[in-house]
Phi, psi and omega in degrees: 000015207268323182296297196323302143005267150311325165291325169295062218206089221250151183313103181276146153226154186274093176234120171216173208229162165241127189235085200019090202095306201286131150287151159216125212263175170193079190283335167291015198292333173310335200278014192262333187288120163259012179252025190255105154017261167343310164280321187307293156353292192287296189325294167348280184301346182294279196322312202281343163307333197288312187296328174276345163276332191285325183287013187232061152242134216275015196221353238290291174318322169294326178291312169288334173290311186286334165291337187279280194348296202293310157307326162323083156196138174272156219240167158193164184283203194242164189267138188304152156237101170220144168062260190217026181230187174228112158243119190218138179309132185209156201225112167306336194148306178220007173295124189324313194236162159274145187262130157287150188223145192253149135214172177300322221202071187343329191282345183256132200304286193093197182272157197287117170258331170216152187227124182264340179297355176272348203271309193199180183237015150270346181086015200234038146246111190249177198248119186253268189304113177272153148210130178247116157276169225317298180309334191067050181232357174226177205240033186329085192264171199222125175267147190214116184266155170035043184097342199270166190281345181269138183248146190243094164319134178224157167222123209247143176271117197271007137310259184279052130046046189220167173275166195245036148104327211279130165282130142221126222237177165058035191240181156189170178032030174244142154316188114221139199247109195271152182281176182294303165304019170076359189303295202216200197188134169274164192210170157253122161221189137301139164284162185272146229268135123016299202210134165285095157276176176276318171235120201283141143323124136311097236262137181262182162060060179323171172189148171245098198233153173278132181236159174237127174297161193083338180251144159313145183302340195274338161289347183317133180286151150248142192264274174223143152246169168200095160313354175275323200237072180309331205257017178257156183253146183232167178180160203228135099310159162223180165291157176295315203288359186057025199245022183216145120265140172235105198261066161318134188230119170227160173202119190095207201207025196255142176309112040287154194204191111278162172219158169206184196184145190184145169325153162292315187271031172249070195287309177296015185260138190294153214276151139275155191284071186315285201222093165266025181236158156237070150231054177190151200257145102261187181195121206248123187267342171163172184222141173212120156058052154102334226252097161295135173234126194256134207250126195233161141223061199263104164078003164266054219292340178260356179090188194175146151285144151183172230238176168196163198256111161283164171184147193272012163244027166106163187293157187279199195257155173295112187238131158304134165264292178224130185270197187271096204276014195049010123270131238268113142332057224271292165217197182193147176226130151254117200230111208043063188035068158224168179244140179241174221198143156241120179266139151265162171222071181062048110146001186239178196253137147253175190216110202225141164309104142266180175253165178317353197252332174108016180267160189254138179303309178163183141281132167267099205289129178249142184312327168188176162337090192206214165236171161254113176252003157168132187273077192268116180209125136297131174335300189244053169250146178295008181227165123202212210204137174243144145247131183250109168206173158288178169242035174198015167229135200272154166319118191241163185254127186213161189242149170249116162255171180255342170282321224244028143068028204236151161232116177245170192265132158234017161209108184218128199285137156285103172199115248308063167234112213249068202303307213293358195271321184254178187211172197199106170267149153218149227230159164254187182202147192253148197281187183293350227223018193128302163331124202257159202212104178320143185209144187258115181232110193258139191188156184294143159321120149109347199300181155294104132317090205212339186121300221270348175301082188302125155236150201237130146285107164208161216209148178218312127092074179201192157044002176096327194297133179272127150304056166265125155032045182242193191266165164184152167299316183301336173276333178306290210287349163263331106008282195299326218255008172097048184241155177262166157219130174217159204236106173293118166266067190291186162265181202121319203268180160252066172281316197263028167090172182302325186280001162304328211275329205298310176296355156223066175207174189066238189266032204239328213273007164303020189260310156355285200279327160323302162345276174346287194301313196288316171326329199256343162287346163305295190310326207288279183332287162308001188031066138287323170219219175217173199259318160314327170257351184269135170227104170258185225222101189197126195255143183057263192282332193266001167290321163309309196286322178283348192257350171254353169274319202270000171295330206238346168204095176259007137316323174293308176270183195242322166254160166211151153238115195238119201237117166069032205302142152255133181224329163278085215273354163270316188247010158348280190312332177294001197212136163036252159313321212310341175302332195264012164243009182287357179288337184251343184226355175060161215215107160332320188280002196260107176307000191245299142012295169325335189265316166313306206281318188283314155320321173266349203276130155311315191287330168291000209212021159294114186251151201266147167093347200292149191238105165270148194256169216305096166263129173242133197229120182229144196205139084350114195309305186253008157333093171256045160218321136282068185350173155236018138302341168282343176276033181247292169333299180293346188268303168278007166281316174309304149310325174306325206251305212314106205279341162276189176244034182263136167313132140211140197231148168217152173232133185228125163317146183236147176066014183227178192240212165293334163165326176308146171062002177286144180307159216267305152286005154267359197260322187303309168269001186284318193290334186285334169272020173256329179270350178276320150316258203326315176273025166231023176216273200252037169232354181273127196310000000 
């Protein structure tokens, strides 16, 4: 490593900023530019240092074989319900992108309606934004090259399965909401961008415009802006009957909101008020006979249903449907006038029945400890469809009917694996401060508590997002290879309601990375492994937890893996999404905010001489949603300090984003240089 070393030795400059009093240097601030030679130049040599370490594990190939092996199979989504028809995303096995399919019969493939693999000849234009109008007779799809959150609208007629001509630019994270007669759909857009970046700047100033079909975009109505406020987002919903819209006005990415409501086919009538403030989140889950029913956690911390009377002289008074159950409310659907509720329970899911009234029906019992990962239903259809998994049950597909009061399996995938050989357990563990904090731990039948285990941690612990129960290839093929995988539920999520989520954010969020740490002082304690052997795992939000745990204990572990990473907890909010978190990480330019966020940031709290273990920073060239310059800053900052002869690396994906929509084959080779790191690190004899 010593040559390796040397090469690494990425260029300073003297740039430094004051952040009320304080200097703070920022000698990589170059590495930010991406269109620059100089960078283009450094990424290069990185990668290929990344590639000549990774080629020299002698199994490299056995490893890309069991991984393709394990991935052969076919996969599919839960099925759509429009019109007389099931439309579901389905996958052969290795096909870049998944194809949509119509049939008659969920159980049945049926005919192809759209191949997104036809789209580019690499696989990397993927299909994001879906919309079916009312009638089921046109499709709104949204196209996304290399990853990025920006979409490009197509609109296909699902007669003749051709596009009707009708373009739409400048969008991202919109809907789209079709009028009741199928003519046209309201959107979210952007104004068009300035300046073609590599990684494009963020676009401010939402707008809600009507498009008609058939007409150029440039005709498009505007519905609403609001030029005082560039940075809140807006979107218009409607009821499935399409008869109320509804205009959520939000900013960040914290459970808050405004609502407001109007006939749909009143587009000039002034809007009515649900929630004009944001200091409570809703969310309208459906309306029956006028009667909105709205998902709150106003005064709920695990969340409640409750209902309000629409009317065009304004909303009725506020009634509890289902209160706050002391369990984290997850979602709700209503469907053949029932409300159907996903509950957490120590971090998995149940699924359980009311009524319009709010009395509860029963429980829907699921096949072992998991998840529910998407509720597919119509309001008045007798059914509706889940995908269901594990982290030892592959995603299945299952139907509810309502006569005969049964959940049956119509899809459950086959694949070369000797599931019944392994297990899932979940175990608590107590934090730095008490706090006790549930872990998912999957691991072969029978092994020794001894120590001798490679184990992979991983974690992520924000944004509300729950660590419950799911599948992946990457836990088989590790698992299979004598591995432990184990998943820390820290706070930051909601397993345990808002105040788990509260508590690890803001000046909160050191609560996180304690989380973190005792998990893997758990694994370490119990001799499931050794710190020689512990490696964590951790993407985007969970790149910030692996790159401040290992800033904060780089002793504890044998590995660190920091993926698609926020790491520069001062200047984030400068680029692109990054504005929409501060509500969840607080903002350098606020001086009390300032003190927290530069105590934990990783790229501040790289310390010189420090002999750090075995890092790999895995990033993407156009991730226009973490930039990746911070892993590129953190990284040569890192290089920089280390005092050891332990590997630290980056691998930056060319032509991908933050992770949505990558093809099947960069997820293949990714994993296989992620199994090529780990076994030439905490797998090594």
């Amino acid at each position: 490593m010593k040559d390796l070393k040397a090469r690494h030795v990425s260029k300073r400059e003297l740039v430094i900023d004051d952040y009320h009093g304080l200097k703070v240097a920022d000698p990589y601030r170059w590495l930010e530019d991406d269109t620059s030679p100089e960078v283009q130049k450094w990424m290069e040599e990185q990668n290929r240092d990344f590639q000549n370490f990774a080629s020299t594990y002698p199994k490299r190939d056995e490893v890309k074989n069991r991984i393709t092996k394990l991935w052969t199979y076919p996969k599919a989504g839960v099925p759509r319900i429009e019109g007389d028809y099931y439309y579901t995303w389905r996958n052969d096995g290795l096909q870049n992108q998944s194809v949509l399919y119509r049939s008659k019969d969920p159980k049945e493939k049926g005919e192809v309606i759209l191949d997104p693999n036809t789209f580019s000849d690499d696989g990397t234009v993927a299909v994001l934004t879906q919309s079916y109008s009312h009638a089921g007779k046109y499709l709104g799809y949204g196209r996304s090259k290399s990853g990025s959150d920006w979409e490009t609208i197509y609109v296909m007629d699902l007669e003749s399965k051709k596009d009707t001509g009708d373009v739409l630019h400048h969008m991202k994270f919109s809907g789209l909401t079709w009028l009741p007669d199928d003519s046209g759909f309201f959107y979210t857009r952007f104004p068009e961008p300035k300046a073609d970046l590599a990684v494009a700047k963020d676009a401010r100033n939402a707008m809600v415009y009507l498009h008609l079909l058939g007409t150029d975009q440039k005709e498009d109505k505007l519905i609403y802006k609001d030029d005082e406020h560039p940075d809140w987002d807006s979107n218009l919903y409607s009821d499935e009957e399409g008869k109320w819209a509804f205009l959520r006005i939000s900013f960040g990415t914290l459970f808050k909101n405004k609502l407001f409501y109007r006939p749909l086919n009143k587009i000039d009538s002034p809007w009515l008020t649900i929630s004009d403030t944001f200091e409570e989140g809703y969310r309208v889950i459906g309306v029956v006979d006028d009667t909105a029913y709205i998902f709150t956690q106003k005064e709920a911390p695990f969340g409640k249903l409750m209902s309000i009377k629409l009317s065009e002289g304004g909303p009725g008074q506020w009634n509890t449907v289902i209160p706050d159950k002391g369990e984290m409310m997850e979602s709700a659907r209503i469907v053949n006038n029932e409300i159907i509720c996903t509950f957490l329970h120590h971090a998995s899911h149940q699924l359980k029945r009311f009524d319009l009234s709010g009395k509860e029906l029963g429980i829907i019992d699921l096949p072992t400890v998991g998840s529910i990962f998407d509720l597919s239903c119509k309001q008045d259809s007798k059914e509706f469809l889940i995908q269901f998994s594990s982290y030892l049950y592959p995603a299945a597909i299952m139907r509810y009917c309502f006569t005969s009061k049964k959940l049956e399996t119509i899809y459950s995938p086959e694949i070369d694996f000797k599931f019944d050989d392994y297990e899932t357990i979940q175990e608590f563990y107590n934090s730095k401060d008490g706090t006790k904090v549930p872990m998912f731990i999957t691991r072969k039948k029978g092994i020794k508590k001894d120590g001798s285990h490679p184990t992979l941690l991983y974690g992520y612990g924000g944004y509300n997002i729950n660590m419950t129960p799911g599948f992946s290839i990457r836990t088989l093929a590790w698992i299979e290879r004598g591995g432990i995988y184990a998943v820390a539920c820290i706070r930051g999520g909601a397993e345990y309601g808002e105040a788990w989520h509260r508590a690890g954010m803001l000046e909160s969020k050191q609560n996180c990375f304690d989380d973190f740490i005792a998990a893997g002082e758990y694994l370490i304690s119990e001799k499931y492994t050794a710190k020689e052997r512990l490696a964590i795992i951790g993407g985007s939000n969970g790149g910030l937890l692996t790159g401040a745990c290992v800033t904060q204990r780089p002793d504890l572990f044998g590995a660190v893996i920091i993926a698609v990473p926020v790491l520069d907890m001062l200047r984030y909010h400068h680029f692109t999404a990054g504005r929409y978190w501060t509500g969840e990480f607080g903002c350098a330019d606020d001086p009390e905010q300032f003190k927290f966020l530069y105590k934990y940031s990783p790229l501040h709290n790289v310390k010189m001489s420090t002999v750090y273990p075995p890092i790999l920073v895995m990033t993407a060239d156009t991730d226009d949603r973490v930039v990746p310059s911070q892993a590129r800053k953190f990284t040569a900052t890192i290089q920089a300090a280390d005092g050891g002869e332990n590997p630290i690396l980056i691998r930056i994906e060319k032509s991908a984003g933050h992770g949505h929509g990558k093809p099947i084959s960069k997820m293949i080779a990714e994993m296989t240089d992620l199994f090529s790191f780990l076994s030439l690190t905490i797998c090594k004899a």
